[in-house]
C-alpha positions as CSV (number, residue, x, y, z in Angstrom):
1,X,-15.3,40.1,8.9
2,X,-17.2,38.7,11.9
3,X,-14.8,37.7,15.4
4,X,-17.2,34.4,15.3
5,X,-16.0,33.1,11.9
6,X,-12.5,33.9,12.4
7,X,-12.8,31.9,16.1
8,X,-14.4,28.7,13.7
9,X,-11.4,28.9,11.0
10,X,-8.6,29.2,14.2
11,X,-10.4,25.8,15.5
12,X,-10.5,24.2,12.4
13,X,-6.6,24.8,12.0
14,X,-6.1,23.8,15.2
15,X,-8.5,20.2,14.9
16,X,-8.2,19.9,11.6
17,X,-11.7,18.3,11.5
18,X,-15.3,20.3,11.7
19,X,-16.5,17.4,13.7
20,X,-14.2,18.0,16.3
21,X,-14.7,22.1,15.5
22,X,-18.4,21.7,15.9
23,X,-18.0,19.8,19.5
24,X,-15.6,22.2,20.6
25,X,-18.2,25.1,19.9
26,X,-21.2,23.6,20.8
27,X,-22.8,23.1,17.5
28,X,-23.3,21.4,13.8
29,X,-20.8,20.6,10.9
30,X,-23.0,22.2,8.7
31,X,-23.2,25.3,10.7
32,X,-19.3,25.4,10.7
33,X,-18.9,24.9,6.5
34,X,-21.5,27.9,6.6
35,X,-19.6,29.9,8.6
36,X,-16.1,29.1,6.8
37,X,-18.0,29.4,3.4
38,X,-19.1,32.9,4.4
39,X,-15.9,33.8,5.4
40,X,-14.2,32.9,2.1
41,X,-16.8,35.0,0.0
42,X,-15.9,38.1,2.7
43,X,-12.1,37.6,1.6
44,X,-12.6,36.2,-2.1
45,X,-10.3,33.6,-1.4
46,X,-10.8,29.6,-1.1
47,X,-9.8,28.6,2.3
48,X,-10.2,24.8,2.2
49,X,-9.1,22.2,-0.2
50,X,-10.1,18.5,-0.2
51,X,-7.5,16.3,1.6
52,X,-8.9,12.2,1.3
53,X,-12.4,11.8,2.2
54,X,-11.7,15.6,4.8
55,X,-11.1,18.9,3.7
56,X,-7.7,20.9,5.1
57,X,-7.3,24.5,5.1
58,X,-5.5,26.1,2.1
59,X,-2.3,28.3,2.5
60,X,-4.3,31.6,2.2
61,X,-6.2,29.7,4.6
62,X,-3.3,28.8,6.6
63,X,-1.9,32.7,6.9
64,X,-5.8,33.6,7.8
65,X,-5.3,31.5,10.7
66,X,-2.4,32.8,12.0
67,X,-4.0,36.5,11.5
68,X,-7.3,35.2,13.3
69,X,-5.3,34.3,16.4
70,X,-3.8,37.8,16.5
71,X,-7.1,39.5,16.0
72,X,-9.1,37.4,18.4
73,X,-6.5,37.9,21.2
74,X,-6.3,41.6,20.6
75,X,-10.5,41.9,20.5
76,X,-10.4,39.3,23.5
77,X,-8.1,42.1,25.7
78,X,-9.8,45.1,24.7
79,X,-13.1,43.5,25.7
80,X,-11.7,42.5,29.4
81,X,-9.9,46.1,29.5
82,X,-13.4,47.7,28.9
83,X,-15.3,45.2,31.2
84,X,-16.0,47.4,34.4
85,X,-16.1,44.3,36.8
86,X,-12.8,43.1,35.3
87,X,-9.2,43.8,36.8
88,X,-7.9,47.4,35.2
89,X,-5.5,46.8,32.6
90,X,-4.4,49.2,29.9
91,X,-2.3,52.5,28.9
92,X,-4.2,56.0,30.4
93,X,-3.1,58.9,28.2
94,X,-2.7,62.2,30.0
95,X,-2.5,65.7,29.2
96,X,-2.2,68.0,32.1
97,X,-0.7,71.6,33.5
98,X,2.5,71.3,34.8
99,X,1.6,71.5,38.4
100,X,-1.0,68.7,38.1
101,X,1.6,66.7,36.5
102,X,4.4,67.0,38.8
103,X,2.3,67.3,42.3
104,X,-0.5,65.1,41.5
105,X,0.1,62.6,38.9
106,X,3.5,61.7,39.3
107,X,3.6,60.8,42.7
108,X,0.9,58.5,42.2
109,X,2.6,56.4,39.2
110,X,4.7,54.4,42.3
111,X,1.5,53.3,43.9
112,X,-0.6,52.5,41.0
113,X,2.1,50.1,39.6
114,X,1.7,48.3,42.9
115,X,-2.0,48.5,43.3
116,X,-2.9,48.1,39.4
117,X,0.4,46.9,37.6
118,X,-1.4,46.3,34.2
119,X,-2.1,50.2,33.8
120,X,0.6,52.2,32.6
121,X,0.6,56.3,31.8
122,X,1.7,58.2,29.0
123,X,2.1,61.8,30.2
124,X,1.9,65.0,28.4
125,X,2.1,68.2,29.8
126,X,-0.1,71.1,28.5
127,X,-1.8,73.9,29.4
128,X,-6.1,73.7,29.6
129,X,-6.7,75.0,26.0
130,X,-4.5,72.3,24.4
131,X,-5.0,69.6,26.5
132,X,-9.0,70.0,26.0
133,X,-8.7,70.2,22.6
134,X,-6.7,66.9,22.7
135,X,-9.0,65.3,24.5
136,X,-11.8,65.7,22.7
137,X,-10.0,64.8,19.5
138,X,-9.8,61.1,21.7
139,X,-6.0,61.6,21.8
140,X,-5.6,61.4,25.6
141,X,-7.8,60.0,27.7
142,X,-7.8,62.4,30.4
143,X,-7.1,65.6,30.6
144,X,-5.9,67.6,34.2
145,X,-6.8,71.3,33.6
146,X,-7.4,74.4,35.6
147,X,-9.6,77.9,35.5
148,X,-10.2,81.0,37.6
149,X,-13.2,81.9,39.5
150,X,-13.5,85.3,37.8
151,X,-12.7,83.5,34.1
152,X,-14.8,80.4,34.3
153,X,-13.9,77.7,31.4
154,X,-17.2,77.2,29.8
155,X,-15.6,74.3,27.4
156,X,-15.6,72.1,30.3
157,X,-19.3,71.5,30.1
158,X,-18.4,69.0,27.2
159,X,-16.4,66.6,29.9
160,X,-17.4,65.1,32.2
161,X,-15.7,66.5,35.7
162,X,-14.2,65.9,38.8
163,X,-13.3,69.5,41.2
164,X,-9.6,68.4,42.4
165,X,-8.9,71.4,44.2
166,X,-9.1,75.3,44.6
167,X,-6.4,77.9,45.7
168,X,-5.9,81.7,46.2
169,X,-4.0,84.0,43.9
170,X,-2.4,87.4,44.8
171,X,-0.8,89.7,42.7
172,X,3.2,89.4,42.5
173,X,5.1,93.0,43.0
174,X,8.3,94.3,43.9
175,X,8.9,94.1,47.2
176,X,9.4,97.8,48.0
177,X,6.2,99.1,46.7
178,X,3.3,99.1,49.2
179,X,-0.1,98.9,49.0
180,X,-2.8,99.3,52.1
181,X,-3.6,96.1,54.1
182,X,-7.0,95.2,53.7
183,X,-7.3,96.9,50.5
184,X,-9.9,95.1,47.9
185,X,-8.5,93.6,44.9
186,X,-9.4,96.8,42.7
187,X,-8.0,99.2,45.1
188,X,-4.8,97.1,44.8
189,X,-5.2,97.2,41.4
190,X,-5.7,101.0,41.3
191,X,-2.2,101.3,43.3
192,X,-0.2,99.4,40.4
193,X,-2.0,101.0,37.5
194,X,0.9,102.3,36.2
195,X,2.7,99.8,35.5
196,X,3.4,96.8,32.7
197,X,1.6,93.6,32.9
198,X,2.0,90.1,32.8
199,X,-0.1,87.7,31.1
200,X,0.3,83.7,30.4
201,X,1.5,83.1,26.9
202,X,-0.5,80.1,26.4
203,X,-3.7,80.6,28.5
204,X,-5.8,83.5,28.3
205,X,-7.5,83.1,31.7
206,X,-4.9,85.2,33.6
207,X,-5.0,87.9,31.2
208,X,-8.9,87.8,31.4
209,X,-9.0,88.4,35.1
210,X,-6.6,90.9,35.3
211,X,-8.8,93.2,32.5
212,X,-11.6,92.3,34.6
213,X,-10.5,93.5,37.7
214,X,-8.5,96.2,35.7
215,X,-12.1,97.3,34.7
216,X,-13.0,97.5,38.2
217,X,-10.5,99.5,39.2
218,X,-11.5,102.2,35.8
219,X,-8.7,102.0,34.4
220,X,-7.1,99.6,30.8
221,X,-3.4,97.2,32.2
222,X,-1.0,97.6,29.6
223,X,0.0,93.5,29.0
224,X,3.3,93.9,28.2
225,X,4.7,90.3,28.6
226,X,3.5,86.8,28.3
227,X,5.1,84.2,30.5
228,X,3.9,80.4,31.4
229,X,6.6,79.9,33.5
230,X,5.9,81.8,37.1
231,X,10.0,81.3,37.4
232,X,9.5,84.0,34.3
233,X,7.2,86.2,35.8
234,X,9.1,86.0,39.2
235,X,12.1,87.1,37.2
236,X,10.2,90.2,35.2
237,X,9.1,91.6,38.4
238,X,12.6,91.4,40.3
239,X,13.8,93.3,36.8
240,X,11.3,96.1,37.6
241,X,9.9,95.3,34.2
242,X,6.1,94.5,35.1
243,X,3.9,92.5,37.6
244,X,1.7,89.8,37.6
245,X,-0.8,87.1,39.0
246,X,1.5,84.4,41.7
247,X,-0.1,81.9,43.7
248,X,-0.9,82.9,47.0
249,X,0.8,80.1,49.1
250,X,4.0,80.4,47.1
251,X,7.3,81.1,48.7
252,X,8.7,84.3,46.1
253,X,12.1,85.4,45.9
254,X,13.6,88.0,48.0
255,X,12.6,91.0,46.2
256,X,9.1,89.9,45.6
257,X,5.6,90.5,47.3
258,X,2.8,88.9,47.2
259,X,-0.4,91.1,47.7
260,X,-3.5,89.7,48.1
261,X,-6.4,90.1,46.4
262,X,-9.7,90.0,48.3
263,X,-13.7,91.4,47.2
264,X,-13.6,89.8,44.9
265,X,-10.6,86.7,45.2
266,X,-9.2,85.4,42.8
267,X,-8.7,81.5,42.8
268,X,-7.7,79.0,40.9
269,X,-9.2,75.8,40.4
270,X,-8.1,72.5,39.3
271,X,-10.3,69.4,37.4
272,X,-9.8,66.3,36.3
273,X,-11.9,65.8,32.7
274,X,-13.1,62.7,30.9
275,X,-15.2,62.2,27.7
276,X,-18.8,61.6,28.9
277,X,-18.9,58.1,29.9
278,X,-15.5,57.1,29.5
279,X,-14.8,57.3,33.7
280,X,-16.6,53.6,33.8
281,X,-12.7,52.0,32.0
282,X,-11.2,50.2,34.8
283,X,-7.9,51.5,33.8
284,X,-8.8,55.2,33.4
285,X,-10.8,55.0,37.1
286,X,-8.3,53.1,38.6
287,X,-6.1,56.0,37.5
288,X,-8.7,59.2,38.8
289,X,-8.8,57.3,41.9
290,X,-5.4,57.9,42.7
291,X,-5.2,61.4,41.5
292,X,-8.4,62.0,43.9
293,X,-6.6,60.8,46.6
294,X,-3.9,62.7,46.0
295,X,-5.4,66.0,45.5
296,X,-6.9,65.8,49.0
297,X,-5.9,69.0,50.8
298,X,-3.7,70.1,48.1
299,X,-3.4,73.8,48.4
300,X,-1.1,74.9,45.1
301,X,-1.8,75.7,41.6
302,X,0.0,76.0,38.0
């Protein structure tokens, strides 16, 4: 069912003549009974009936109408919401870590309803695995995620990308076991190998860089746990019951340590990813604009 002929039978219930119809559009009678014709053999139903020595629309013509203005308003926003010259408008559904979320995103929802007040965000928090696989199923429309140096995330070659930012790792211990300063990531590997593990229970990427450097160091971690929450893995360390990858610039509970890891580091980084071609949305860049801006110097991580 074409926008056009849906636009002629809204006219001709508003005018209630096609002479009047065809001055308003810029064209003929004929061309309007055409178009209103064609219309009733795309719905099966007779839209006009003859009134005098005029024509009047029917009541299935009527009700048409009424859904034509619905339709042509709702075509009419999307059109100016996907318009890249026109003024962003429109909900930006967002999947993202927690950290992203609460430190990027969040704080930027004040300003954006002053700068853009016609875009609104619908937030869900998930880790990179899920939120990926949400976006590219076109539930959200962009998706905050994160990977390690050492475990790259090869899936976000289907995305288009924007680096946010990048930030050391070390591995969490209990505070009163010691390790050499300067010692290279396998060597402080090699000083924990006896004990338990900690792994993220809903991204393998930790696990994968602690194998890898494991593997360095010649030896097989035993992953014990799995714990998305670094509240968690704080609180299995300060139990004695394993240890486990912290971010560097965090601030651990008395009772915790947090040994660096150096040749090689370990660092986490943080993206903002799109569906090709979908950054050009007013709404969606007005939003990656503001998470940009925000991520500026931001030295954390999930």
């Amino acid at each position: 069912m074409e926008t056009r002929r849906l636009e002629v039978l809204l006219e001709l219930s508003r005018q209630g003549s096609m002479r009047n119809v065809a001055d308003t559009l810029g064209t003929t009678t004929s061309t309007v009974s055409q178009q209103i014709a064609a219309l009733a053999r795309e719905t099966g139903t007779a839209l006009l009936e003859p009134a005098g020595r005029g024509v009047r629309l029917t009541p299935a013509g009527r009700r048409l109408a009424d859904h034509a203005a619905t339709i042509l308003a709702a075509v009419n926003a999307a059109t100016a919401e996907l318009d890249s010259g026109s003024e962003p408008a429109g909900t930006v559904r967002v999947a993202g870590f927690v950290t992203a979320v609460r430190k990027v995103l969040m704080p930027i929802v004040g300003d954006l309803a002053l700068s853009h007040p016609r875009v609104k965000i619908e937030v869900r928090e998930h880790e990179p695995d899920e939120a990926l696989a949400l976006l590219a199923a076109d539930t959200v429309d962009l998706a905050l995620t994160y990977d390690y140096n050492l475990a790259p995330d090869g899936r976000g070659a289907a995305f288009d990308s924007v680096p946010l930012w990048s930030t050391p790792w070390s591995l969490g211990v209990p505070e009163s076991d010691g390790v050499a300063a300067g010692a290279t990531a396998p060597e402080v590997f090699t000083a924990f190998r006896s004990y338990d593990w900690i792994g993220n229970s809903r991204n393998r990427a930790d696990e994968d860089v602690l194998r890898l450097i494991s593997s360095m160091a010649g030896f097989e971690p035993r992953m014990r746990h799995q714990a998305d929450s670094l509240d968690l893995v704080e609180d299995l360390i300060l139990a004695g019951m394993g240890i486990g990858l912290l971010p560097a610039d965090s601030k651990p509970r008395a009772g915790v340590r947090l040994v660096p890891l150096v040749q090689p580091d370990v660092r986490v980084r943080a993206f903002a990813r799109t569906r090709h071609g979908n950054r050009t949305w007013p709404a969606l860049a007005a939003v990656l604009q503001h998470v940009k801006g925000k991520s500026k110097g931001m030295e954390t991580a999930h």
